[in-house]
C-alpha positions as CSV (number, residue, x, y, z in Angstrom):
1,X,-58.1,-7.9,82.8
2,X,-56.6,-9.5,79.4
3,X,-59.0,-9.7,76.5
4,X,-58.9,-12.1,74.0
5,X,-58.5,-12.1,70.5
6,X,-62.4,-11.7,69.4
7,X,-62.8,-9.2,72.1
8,X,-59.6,-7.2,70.7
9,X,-61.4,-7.3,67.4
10,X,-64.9,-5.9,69.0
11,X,-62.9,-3.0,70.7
12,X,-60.8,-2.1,67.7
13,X,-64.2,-2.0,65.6
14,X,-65.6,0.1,68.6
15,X,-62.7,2.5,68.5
16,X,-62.7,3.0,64.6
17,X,-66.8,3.2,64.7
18,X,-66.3,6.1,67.2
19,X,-63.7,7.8,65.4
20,X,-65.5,7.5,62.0
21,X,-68.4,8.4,63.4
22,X,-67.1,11.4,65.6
23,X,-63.8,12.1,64.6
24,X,-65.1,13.7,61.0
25,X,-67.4,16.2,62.2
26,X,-64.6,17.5,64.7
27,X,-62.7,18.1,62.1
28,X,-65.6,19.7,60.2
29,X,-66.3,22.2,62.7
30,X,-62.6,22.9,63.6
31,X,-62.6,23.6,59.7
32,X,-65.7,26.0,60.1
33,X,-63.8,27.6,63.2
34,X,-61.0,28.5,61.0
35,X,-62.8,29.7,58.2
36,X,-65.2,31.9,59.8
37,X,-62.0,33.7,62.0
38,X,-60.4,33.9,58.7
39,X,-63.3,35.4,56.7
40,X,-63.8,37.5,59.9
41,X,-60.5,39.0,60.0
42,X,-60.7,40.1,56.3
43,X,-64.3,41.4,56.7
44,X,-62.8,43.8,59.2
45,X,-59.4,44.8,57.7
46,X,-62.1,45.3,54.2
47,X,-64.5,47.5,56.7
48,X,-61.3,49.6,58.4
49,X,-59.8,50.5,54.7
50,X,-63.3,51.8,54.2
51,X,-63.8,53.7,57.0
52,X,-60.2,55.3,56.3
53,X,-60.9,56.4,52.9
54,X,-64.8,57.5,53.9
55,X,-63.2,59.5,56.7
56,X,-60.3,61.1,53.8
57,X,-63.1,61.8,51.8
58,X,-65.4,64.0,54.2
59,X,-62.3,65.7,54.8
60,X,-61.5,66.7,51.3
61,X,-65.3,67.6,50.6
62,X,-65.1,69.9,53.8
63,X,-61.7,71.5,52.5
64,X,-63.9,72.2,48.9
65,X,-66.8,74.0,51.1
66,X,-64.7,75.9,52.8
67,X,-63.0,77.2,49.5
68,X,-66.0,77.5,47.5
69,X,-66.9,79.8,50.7
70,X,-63.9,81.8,50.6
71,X,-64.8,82.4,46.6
72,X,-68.8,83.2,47.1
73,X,-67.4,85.5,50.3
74,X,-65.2,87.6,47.6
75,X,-67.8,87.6,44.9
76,X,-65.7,85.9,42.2
């Protein structure tokens, strides 16, 4: 099947219509993709650096109670 020259030029418009018309959002929502798994990643690395220093926290406050214990046991 050879096409002619006017029916080149109606499936090169075709072509560029479908890319244009498809081949932005594509890359739109491979540039959501990206950004959400990016965003995602920090939001958890943010959420484990809390936990870590909530966690050190309760420890410290525990070692204070148990002191402040110790002293109300000896009457200080």
């Amino acid at each position: 099947m050879k096409l002619e020259k006017g029916e080149k030029m109606e499936t090169v418009t075709i072509l560029t219509d479908i890319i244009t018309n498809f081949g932005f959002p594509i890359a739109c929502v491979i540039a959501l993709s990206l950004y959400s798994k990016s965003t995602t990643d920090k939001i958890i690395a943010l959420t484990e650096k809390v936990t870590d220093a909530l966690v050190s926290s309760t420890n410290a406050i525990e070692e204070v109670k148990e002191v402040i214990k110790e002293i109300v046991k000896k009457g200080v």
